[in-house]
C-alpha positions in Angstrom: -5.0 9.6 0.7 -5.4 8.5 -3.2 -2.1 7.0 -4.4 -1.1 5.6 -8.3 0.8 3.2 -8.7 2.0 1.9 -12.6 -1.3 3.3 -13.2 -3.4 1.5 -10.5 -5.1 3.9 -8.2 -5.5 3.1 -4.5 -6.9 5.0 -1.9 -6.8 5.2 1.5 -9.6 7.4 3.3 -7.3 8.3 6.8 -3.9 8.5 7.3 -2.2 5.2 8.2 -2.1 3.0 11.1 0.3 0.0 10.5 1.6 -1.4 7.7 2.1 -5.5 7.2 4.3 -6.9 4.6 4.4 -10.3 3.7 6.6 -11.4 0.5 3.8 -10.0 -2.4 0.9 -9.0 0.1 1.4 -5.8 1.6 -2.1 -4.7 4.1 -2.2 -0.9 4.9 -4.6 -0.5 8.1 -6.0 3.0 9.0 -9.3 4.0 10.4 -11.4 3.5 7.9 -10.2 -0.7 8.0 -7.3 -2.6 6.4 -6.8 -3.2 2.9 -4.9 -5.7 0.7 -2.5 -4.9 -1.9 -1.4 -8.0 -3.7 2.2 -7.5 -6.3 3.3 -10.0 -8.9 6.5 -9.5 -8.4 8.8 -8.2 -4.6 10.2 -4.9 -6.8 6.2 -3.6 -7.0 6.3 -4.2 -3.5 9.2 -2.5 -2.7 8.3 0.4 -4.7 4.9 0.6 -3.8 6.2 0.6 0.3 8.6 3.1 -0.6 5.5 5.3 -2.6 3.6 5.3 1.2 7.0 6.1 3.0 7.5 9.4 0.9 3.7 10.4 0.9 
């Protein structure tokens, strides 16, 4: 499932598995593998988590 984010597009090709969270590092897991989304600052990580909670 494609997301945008502030105008950075991420994809993710199956719907998700886990999620990890780590301060800035958040890594979404689904079938397809995991992938790293890296924020500069904890609000873009909030936001972006609450983006994949309401998709």
């Amino acid at each position: 499932m494609p997301y945008t984010y502030k105008g950075k597009h991420y994809s993710m090709k199956s719907p998700v598995i886990s999620i990890s969270v780590n301060k800035l590092n958040i890594v979404v897991k689904d079938q397809a593998g995991s992938q790293l989304f890296e924020f500069t600052d904890r609000k873009e990580s909030k936001d972006f988590l609450n983006l994949l909670r309401q998709a």
